[in-house]
Residue frames as qw, qx, qy, qz and C-alpha x, y, z in Angstrom:
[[0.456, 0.756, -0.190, -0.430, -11.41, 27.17, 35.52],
 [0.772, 0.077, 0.501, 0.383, -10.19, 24.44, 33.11],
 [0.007, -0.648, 0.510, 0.566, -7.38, 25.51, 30.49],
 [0.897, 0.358, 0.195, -0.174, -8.12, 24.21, 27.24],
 [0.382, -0.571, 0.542, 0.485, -4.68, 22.96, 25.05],
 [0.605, 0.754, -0.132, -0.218, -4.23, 23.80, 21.60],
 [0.727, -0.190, 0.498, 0.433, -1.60, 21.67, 20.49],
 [0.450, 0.711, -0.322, -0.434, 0.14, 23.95, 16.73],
 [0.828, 0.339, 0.358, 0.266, 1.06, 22.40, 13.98],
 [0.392, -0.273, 0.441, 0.760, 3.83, 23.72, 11.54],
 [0.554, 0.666, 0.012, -0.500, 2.46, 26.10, 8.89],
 [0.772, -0.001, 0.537, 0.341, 2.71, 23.70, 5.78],
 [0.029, 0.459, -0.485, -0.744, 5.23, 24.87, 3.14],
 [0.714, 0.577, -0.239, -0.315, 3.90, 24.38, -0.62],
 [0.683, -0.178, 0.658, 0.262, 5.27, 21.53, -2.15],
 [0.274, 0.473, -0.633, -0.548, 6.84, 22.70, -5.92],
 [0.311, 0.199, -0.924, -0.096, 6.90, 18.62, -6.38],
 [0.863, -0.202, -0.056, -0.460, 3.96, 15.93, -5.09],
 [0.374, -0.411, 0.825, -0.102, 5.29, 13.24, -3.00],
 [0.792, 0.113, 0.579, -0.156, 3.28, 11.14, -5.28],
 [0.296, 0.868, -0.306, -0.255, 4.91, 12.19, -7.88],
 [0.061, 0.576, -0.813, -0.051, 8.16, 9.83, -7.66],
 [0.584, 0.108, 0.799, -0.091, 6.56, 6.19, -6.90],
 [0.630, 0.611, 0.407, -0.255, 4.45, 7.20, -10.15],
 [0.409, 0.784, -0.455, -0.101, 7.35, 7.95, -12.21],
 [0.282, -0.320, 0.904, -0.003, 9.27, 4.72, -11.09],
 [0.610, -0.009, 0.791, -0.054, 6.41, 2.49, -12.16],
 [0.632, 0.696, 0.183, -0.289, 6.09, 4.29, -15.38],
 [0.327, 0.641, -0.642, -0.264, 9.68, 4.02, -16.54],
 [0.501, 0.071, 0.857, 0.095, 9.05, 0.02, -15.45],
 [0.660, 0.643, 0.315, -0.226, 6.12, -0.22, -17.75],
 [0.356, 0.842, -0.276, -0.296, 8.20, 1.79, -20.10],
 [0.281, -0.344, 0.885, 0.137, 11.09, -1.29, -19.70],
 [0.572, -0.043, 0.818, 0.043, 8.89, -3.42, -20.55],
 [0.643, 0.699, 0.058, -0.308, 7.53, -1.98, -23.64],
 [0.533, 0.677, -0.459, -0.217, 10.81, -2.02, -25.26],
 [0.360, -0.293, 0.884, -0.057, 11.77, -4.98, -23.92],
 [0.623, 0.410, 0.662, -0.079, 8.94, -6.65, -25.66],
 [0.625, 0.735, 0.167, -0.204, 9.40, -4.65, -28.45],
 [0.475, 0.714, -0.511, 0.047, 13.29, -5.12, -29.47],
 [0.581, -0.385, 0.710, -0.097, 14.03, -8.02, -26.68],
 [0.198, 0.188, -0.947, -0.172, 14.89, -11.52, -27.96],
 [0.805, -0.265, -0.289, -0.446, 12.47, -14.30, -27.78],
 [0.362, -0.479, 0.770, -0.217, 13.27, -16.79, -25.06],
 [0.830, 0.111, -0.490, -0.243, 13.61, -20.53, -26.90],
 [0.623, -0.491, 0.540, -0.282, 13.45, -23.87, -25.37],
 [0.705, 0.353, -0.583, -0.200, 14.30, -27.27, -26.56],
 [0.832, -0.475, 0.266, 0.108, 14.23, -30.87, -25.00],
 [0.292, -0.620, 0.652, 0.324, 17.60, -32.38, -25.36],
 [0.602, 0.224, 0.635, 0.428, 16.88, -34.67, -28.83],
 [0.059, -0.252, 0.267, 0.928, 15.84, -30.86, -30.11],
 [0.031, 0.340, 0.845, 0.411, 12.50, -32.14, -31.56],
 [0.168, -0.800, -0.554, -0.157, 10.23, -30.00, -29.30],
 [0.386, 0.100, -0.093, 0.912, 10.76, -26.35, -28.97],
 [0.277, -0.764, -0.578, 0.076, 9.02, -23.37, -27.63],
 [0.314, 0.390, 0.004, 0.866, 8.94, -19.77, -27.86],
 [0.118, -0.890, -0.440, -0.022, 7.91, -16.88, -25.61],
 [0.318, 0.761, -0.067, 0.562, 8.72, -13.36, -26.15],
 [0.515, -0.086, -0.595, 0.611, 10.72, -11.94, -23.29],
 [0.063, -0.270, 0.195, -0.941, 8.91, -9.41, -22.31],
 [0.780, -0.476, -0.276, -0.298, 6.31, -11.38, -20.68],
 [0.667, -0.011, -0.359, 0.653, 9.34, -12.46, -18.27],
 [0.242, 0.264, -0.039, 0.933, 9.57, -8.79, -17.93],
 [0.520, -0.461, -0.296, -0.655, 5.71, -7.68, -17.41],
 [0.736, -0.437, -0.511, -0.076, 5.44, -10.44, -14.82],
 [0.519, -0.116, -0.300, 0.792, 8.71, -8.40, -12.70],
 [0.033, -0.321, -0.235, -0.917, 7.17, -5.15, -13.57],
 [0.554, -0.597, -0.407, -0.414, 3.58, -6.09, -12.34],
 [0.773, -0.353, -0.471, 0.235, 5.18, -7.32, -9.12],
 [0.384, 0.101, -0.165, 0.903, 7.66, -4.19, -8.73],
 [0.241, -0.370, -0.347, -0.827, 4.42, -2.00, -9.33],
 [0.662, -0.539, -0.485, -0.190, 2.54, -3.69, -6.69],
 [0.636, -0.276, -0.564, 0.448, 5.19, -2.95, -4.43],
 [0.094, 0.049, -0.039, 0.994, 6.53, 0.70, -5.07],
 [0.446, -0.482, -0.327, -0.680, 2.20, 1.41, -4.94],
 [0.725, -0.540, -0.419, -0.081, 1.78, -0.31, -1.62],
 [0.441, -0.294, -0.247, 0.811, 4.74, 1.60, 0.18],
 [0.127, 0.117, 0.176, 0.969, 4.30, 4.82, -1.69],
 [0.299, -0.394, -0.432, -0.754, 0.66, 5.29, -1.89],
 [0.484, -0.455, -0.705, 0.250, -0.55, 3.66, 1.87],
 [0.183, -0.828, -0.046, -0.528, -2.32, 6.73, 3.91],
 [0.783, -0.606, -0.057, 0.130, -0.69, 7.63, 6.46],
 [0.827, 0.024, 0.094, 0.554, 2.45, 8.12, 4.90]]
């Protein structure tokens, strides 16, 4: 006679809160940075040293490009199955 084994599991509790929940609120208050960054940041100027050629770019691109990268991360821990 062969015994078959039933390995249990824990009965799973409700979760009030989604574990995806928090990564997805982190990369919306980024986003959110960068809105008002771009929208009440300084510009970022350049100049060579005789001052003749100058060059503007708003700072929140600066910002976006940290953001995008932050976003890519906090999604690729947080969201990866398995977790």
């Amino acid at each position: 006679m062969t015994e078959k084994v039933v390995e249990s599991r824990p009965p799973r509790e409700p979760r009030l809160v989604p574990h995806e929940l928090w990564p997805s609120l982190a990369i919306a208050v980024m986003w959110l940075a960068v809105l008002l960054v771009a929208l009440f940041g300084p510009d970022i100027e350049t100049s060579n040293a005789a001052g003749t050629n100058t060059s503007t770019v708003p700072s929140g691109v600066v910002v976006a490009l940290f953001a995008f990268l932050a976003s890519w991360v906090v999604a690729r821990h947080a969201f990866r199955r398995g977790a």
